[in-house]
Legacy VTK file of the C-alpha trace (Angstrom):
# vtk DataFile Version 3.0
C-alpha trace
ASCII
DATASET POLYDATA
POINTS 451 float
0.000 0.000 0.000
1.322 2.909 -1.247
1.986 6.011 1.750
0.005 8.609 0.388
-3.150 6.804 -0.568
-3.270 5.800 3.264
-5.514 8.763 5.221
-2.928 7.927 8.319
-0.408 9.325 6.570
-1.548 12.633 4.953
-5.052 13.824 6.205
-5.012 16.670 8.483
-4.651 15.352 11.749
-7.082 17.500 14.077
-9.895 15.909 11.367
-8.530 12.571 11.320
-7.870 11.925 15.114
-11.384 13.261 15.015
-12.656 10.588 13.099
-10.846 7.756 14.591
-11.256 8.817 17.984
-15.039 9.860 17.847
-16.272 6.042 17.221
-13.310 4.773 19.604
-14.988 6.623 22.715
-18.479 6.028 22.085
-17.761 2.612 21.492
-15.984 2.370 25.022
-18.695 4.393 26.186
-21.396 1.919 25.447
-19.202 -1.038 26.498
-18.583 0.526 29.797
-22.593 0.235 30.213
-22.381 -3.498 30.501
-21.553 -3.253 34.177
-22.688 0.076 34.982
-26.489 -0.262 33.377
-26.452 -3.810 35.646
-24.958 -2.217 38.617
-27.873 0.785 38.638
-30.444 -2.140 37.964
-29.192 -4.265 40.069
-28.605 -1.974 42.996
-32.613 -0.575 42.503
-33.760 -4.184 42.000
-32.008 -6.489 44.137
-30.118 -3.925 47.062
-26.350 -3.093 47.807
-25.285 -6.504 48.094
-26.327 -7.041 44.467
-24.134 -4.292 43.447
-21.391 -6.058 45.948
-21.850 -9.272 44.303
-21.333 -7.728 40.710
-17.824 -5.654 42.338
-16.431 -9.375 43.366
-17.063 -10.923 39.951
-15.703 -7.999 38.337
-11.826 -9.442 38.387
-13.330 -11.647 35.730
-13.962 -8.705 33.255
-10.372 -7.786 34.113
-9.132 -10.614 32.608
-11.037 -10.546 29.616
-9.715 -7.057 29.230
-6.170 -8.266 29.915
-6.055 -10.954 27.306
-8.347 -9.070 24.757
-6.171 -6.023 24.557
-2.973 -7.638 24.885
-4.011 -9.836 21.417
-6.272 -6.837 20.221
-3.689 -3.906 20.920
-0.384 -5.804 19.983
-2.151 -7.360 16.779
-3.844 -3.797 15.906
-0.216 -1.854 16.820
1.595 -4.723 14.384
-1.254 -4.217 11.846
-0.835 -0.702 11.411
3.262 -0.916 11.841
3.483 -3.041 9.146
1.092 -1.366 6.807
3.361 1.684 7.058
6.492 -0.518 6.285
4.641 -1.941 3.162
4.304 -5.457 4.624
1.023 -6.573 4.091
1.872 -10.203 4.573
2.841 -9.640 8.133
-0.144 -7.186 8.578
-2.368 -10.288 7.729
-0.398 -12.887 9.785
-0.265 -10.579 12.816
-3.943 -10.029 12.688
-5.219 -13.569 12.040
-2.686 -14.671 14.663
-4.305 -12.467 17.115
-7.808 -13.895 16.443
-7.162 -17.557 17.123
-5.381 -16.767 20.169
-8.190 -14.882 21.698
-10.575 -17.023 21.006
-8.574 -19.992 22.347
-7.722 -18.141 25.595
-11.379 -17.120 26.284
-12.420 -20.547 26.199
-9.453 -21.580 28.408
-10.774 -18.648 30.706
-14.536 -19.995 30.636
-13.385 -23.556 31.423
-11.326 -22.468 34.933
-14.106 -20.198 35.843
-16.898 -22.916 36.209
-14.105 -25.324 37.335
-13.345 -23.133 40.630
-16.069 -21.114 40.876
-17.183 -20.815 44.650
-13.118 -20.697 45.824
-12.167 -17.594 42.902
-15.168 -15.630 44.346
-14.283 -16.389 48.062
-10.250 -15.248 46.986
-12.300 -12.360 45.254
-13.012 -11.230 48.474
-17.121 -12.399 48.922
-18.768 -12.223 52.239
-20.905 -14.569 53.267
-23.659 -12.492 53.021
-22.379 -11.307 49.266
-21.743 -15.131 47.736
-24.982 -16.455 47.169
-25.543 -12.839 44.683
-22.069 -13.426 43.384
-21.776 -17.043 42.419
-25.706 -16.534 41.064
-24.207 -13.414 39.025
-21.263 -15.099 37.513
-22.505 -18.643 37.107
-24.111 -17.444 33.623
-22.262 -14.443 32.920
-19.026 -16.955 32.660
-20.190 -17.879 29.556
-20.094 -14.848 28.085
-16.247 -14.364 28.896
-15.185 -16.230 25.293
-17.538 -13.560 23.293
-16.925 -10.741 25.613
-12.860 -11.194 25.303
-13.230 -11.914 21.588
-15.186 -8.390 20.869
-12.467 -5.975 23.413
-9.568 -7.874 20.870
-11.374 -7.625 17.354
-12.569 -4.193 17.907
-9.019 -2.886 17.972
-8.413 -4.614 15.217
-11.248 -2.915 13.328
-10.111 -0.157 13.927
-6.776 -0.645 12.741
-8.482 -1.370 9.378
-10.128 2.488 8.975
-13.466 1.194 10.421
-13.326 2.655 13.616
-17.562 3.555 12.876
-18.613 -0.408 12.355
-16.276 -1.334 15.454
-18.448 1.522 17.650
-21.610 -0.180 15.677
-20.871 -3.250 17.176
-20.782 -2.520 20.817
-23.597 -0.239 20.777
-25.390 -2.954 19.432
-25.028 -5.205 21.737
-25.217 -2.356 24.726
-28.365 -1.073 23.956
-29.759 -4.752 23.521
-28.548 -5.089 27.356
-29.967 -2.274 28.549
-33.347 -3.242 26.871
-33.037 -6.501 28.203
-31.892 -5.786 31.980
-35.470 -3.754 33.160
-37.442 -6.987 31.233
-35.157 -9.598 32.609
-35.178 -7.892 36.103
-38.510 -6.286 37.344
-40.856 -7.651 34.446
-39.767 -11.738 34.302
-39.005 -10.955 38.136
-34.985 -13.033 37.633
-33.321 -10.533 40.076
-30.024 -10.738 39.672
-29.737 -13.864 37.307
-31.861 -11.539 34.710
-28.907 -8.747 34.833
-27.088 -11.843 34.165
-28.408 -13.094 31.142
-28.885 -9.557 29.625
-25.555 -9.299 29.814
-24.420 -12.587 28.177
-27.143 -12.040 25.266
-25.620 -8.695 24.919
-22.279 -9.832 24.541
-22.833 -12.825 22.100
-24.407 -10.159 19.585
-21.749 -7.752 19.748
-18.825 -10.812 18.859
-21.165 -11.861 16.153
-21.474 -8.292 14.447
-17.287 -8.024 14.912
-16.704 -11.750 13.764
-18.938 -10.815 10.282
-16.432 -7.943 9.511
-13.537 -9.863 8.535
-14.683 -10.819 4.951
-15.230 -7.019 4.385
-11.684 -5.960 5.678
-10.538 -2.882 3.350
-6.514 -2.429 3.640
-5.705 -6.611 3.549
-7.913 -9.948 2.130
-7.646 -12.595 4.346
-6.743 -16.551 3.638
-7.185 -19.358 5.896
-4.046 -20.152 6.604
-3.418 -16.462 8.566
-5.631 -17.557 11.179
-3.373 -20.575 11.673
-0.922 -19.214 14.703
2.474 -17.785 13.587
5.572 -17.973 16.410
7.128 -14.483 15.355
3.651 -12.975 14.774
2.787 -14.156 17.996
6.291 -12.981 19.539
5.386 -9.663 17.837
1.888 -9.173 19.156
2.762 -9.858 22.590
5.790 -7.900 22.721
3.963 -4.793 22.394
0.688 -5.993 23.893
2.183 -7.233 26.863
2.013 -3.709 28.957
-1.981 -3.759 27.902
-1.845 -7.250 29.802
0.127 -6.088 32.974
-2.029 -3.392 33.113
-5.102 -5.039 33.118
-3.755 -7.606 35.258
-2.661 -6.160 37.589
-5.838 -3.999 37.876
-7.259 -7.702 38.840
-4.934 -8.110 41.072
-5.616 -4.538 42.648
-8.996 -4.977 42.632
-8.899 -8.884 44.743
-6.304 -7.347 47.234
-8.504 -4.031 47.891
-11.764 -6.274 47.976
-10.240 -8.674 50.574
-8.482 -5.326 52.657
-12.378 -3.834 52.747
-13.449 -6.987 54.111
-10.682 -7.116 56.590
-10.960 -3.832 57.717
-14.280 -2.563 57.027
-15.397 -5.434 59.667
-13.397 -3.681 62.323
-15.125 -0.180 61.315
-18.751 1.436 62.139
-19.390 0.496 58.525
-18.921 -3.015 58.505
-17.370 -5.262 55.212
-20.421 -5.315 52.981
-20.735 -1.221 52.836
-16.894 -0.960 52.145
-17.187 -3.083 48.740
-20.327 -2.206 47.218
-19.279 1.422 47.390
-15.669 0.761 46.284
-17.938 -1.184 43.215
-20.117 1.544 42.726
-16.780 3.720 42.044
-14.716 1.810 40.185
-17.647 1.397 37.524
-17.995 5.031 37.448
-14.767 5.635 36.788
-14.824 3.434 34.234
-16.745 6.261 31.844
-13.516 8.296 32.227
-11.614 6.082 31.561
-13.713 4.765 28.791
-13.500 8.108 26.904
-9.957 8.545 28.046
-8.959 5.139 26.335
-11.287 5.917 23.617
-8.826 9.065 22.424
-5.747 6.882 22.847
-7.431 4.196 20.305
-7.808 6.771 18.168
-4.703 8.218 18.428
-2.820 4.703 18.207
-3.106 3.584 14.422
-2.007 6.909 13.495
0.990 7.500 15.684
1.832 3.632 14.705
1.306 4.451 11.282
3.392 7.374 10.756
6.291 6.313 13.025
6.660 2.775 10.796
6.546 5.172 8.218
9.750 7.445 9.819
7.094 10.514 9.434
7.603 11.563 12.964
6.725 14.912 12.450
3.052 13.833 12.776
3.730 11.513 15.817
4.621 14.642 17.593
1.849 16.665 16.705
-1.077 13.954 17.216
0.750 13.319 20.421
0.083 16.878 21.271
-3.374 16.463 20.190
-4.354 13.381 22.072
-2.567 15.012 25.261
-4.735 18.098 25.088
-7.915 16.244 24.536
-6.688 13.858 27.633
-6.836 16.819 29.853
-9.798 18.603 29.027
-11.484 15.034 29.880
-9.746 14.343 32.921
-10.338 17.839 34.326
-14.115 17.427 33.488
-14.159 13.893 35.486
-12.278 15.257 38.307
-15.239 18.186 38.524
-17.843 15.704 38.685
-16.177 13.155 40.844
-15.707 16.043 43.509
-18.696 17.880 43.491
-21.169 15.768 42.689
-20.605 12.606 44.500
-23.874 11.641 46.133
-25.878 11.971 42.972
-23.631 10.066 40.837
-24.000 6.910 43.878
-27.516 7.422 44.419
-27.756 6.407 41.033
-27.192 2.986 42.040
-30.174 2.374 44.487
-31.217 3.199 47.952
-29.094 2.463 50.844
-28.525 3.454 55.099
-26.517 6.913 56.152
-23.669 4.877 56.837
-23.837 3.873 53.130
-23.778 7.229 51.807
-21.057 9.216 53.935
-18.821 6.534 53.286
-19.555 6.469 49.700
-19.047 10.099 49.475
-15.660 10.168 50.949
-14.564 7.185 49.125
-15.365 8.466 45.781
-13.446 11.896 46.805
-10.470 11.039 48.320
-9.819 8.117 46.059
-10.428 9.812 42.354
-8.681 13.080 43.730
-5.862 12.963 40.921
-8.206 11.893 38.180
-6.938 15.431 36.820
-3.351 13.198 36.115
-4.568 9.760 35.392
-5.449 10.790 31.482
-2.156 12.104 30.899
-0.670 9.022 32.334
-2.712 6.862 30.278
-2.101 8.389 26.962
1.430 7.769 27.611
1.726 4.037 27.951
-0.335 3.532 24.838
1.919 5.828 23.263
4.753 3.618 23.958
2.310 0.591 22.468
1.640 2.299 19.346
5.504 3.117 18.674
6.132 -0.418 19.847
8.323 0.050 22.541
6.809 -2.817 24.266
9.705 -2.153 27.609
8.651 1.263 27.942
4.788 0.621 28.082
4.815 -2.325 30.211
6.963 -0.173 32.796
4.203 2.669 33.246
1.824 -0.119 33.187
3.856 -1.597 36.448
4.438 1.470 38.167
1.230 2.599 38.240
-0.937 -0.836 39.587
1.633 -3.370 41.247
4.618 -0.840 42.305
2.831 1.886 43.605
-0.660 1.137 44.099
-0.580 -2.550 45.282
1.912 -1.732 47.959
0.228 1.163 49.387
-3.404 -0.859 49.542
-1.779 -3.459 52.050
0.435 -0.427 53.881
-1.817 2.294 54.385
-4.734 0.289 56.040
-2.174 -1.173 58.378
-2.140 2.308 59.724
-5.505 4.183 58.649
-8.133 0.869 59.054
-10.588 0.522 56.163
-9.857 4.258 54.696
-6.382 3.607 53.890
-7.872 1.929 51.120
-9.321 4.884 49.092
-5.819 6.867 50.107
-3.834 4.469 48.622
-5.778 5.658 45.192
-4.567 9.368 44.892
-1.231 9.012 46.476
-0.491 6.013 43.774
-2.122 8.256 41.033
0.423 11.715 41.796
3.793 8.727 41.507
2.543 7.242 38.113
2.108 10.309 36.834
5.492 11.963 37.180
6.929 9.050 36.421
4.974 8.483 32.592
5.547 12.731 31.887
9.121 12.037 32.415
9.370 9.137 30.372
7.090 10.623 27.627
9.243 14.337 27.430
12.037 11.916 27.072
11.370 9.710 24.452
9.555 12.694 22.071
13.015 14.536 22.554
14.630 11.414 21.140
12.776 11.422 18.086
14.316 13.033 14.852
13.495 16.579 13.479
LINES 1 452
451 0 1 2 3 4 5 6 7 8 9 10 11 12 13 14 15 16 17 18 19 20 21 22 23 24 25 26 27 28 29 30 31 32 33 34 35 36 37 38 39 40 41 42 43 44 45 46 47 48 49 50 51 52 53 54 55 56 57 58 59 60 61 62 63 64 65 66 67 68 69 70 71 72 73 74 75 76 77 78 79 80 81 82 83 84 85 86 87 88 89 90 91 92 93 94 95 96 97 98 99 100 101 102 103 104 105 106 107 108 109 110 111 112 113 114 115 116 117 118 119 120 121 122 123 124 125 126 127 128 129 130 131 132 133 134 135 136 137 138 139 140 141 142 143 144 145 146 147 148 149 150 151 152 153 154 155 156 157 158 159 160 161 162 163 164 165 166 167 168 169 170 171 172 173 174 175 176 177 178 179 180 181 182 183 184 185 186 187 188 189 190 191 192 193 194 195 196 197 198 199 200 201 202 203 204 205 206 207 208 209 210 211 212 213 214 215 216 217 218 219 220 221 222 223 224 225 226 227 228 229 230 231 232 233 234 235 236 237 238 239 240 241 242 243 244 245 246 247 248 249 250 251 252 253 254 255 256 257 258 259 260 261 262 263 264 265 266 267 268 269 270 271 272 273 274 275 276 277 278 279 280 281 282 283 284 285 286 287 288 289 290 291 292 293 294 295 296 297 298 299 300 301 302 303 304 305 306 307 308 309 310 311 312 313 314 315 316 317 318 319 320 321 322 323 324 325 326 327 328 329 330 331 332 333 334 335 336 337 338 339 340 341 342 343 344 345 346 347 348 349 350 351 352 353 354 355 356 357 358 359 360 361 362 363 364 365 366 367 368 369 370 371 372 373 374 375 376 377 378 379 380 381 382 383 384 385 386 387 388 389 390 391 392 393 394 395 396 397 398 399 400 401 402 403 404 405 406 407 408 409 410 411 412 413 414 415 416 417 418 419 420 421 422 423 424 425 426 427 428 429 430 431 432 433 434 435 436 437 438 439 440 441 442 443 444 445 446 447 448 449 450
């Protein structure tokens, strides 16, 4: 494929990170639903333990997102690298490649689930009074973990191809489904929480269906059978810049198991006892997850061009979309930060009815530990940056720093020290290190680039 016929390389790049990104967040948007429209059901339906139950299971989604963006990132980053070398050959292996594996580790991720149910959601931190919700919750939302894993992967693939609009099709598709489904499956057919369930696995079957349909209409590369058959150095390839898109999401799993079982721990030992403690830090994390949705939205958008024009040594462009996706990053993150702080009780009475103690610790929780959600989108954009460049090293290091270095560490510390709120200061303080840490390694790298 010839440089200038490819948009990446020569459309104005306000317009074109426009278009990319655009689909890229809404798409993230509407996936980010999935757990958010079934927490607010949930929690006005079924009670705070409900939305408890769905906070335990949610290392599971974790996972999904750790293997489908290692495969989806590294294949899309290795798609769009090799494009902009001329190597359509690899662009093809890398991509099928990156298809069979995800669909073989979803179905590897399905099997353990079912096989060791009741002991992952007891290490997942479930109370007694939360496990009968939580193993009713993820006993048929486990078999939507193949689909779900396969449609986080493919869509960055899509939109490595130029499609970013059918990839954001695709997810909406299958969110608005759910959130038609959830009120029927929940107050009307009276399924409580298993109805949540269900909406949610119908949900994400369509959306893998509508992804898995695109690849006979791919536009840069035609696709044979024997791409989808796995290649060692494709693999090697993918991995080795999709591997900080793993730790990362990883070790968010990890985060999120150690700071269920410290709210356990030491919300028992406070006025608001263990089951208060994790719904809220639930209720949280889920909103967050629209920041970060939109936040990670502008990076996808920004990736196939930056690892477009940097296979194709046109770094000029890398800096400037760089610049771009930095700017949007803050404007976002200084909107979230607003909300998060001033508006706490109405964003968690959202999410159903619940006692005083419920609320004043929700409130606190939700300020103290999104206080530096002003820094998180800076720190974001840079370790996909690093992806998309494919400086694999680089990316999985801000990836570390951030979760297991910094943040892991201080969730076991702080409680030792502050009881259950050490917990939500452990969020801020981890937030400010990552931070300095990915704007020094960022200034450094784009002053290494050539003129």
């Amino acid at each position: 494929m010839n440089t200038k016929e490819n948009p990446m390389g020569t459309k104005p790049l306000g317009k074109l990170l426009f278009s990319m990104a655009v689909p890229a967040v809404v798409a993230n948007l509407v996936n980010s639903l999935y757990n958010i429209v079934d927490q607010i059901f949930i929690g006005q339906g079924v009670g705070y333990l409900g939305n408890a139950a769905t906070s335990i299971a949610f290392p599971l989604t974790a996972l999904c997102l750790a293997f489908g963006l290692m495969f989806g990132l590294g294949g899309a980053a290795n798609f769009n690298l090799s494009l902009g070398r001329k190597d359509e050959t690899k662009a093809r292996s890398v991509a099928g490649t990156a298809v069979t594996m995800i669909i073989f580790f979803g179905i590897c991720a399905f099997l353990l689930t079912n096989l060791f149910l009741e002991k992952l959601l007891i290490m997942f931190g479930a109370t007694d009074n939360i496990l009968g919700y939580a193993k009713e919750y993820t006993k048929i939302t486990s078999f939507g973990i193949p689909f779900l894993m396969f449609s986080i992967g493919i869509n960055a693939i899509v939109r490595a191809d130029g499609s970013s609009t059918y990839s954001m099709a695709a997810v909406v598709s299958g969110a608005v489904l759910n959130t038609i489904l959830d009120p029927i499956f929940i107050f009307v057919f009276n399924w409580g929480i298993s109805g949540a369930a269900w909406a949610t696995l119908i949900s994400q079957i369509l959306s893998a269906l509508i992804l898995a349909l695109y690849f006979r209409r791919f536009k840069s590369v035609k696709f044979t059978a024997k791409d989808f058959v796995p290649n060692t150095n494709a693999l090697f390839s993918i991995m080795s810049v999709g591997i900080s898109s793993f730790i990362f999401q990883s070790s968010n799993m990890i985060v999120q198991i150690v700071a269920n079982n410290m709210l356990r721990k030491y919300g028992a030992l406070s006025v608001y006892g263990s089951d208060i403690p994790i719904a809220v830090a639930g209720i949280v994390l889920k909103i967050n997850m629209i920041f970060t949705a939109v936040i990670i939205g502008i990076v996808q958008g920004a990736q196939p061009i930056i690892g477009y024009n940097y296979g194709a040594e046109k770094y000029d462009r890398v800096k400037k979309t760089v610049k771009l996706m930095l700017s949007s990053a803050l404007v976002i993150s200084l909107t979230a930060f607003l909300c998060f702080e001033l508006f706490p009780l109405q964003l968690i009475s959202l999410f159903g009815e619940g006692s005083e103690l419920y609320f004043a610790f929700g409130v606190k929780y939700m300020r103290v530990f999104l206080f530096f959600t002003v820094l998180n989108g800076i720190q974001i954009s840079s370790t996909t940056f690093f992806q998309a460049i494919g400086k694999a090293g680089k990316g999985a290091l801000l990836s570390l720093t951030k979760q297991v270095i910094f943040l892991l560490p201080l969730l076991v510390i702080l409680p030792l020290f502050m009881g259950v709120e050490g917990v939500m200061y452990a969020g801020p303080l981890s937030d400010l290190i990552a931070f300095l840490t990915a704007v020094t390694m960022l200034i450094l790298e784009i002053k290494s680039m050539p003129k």
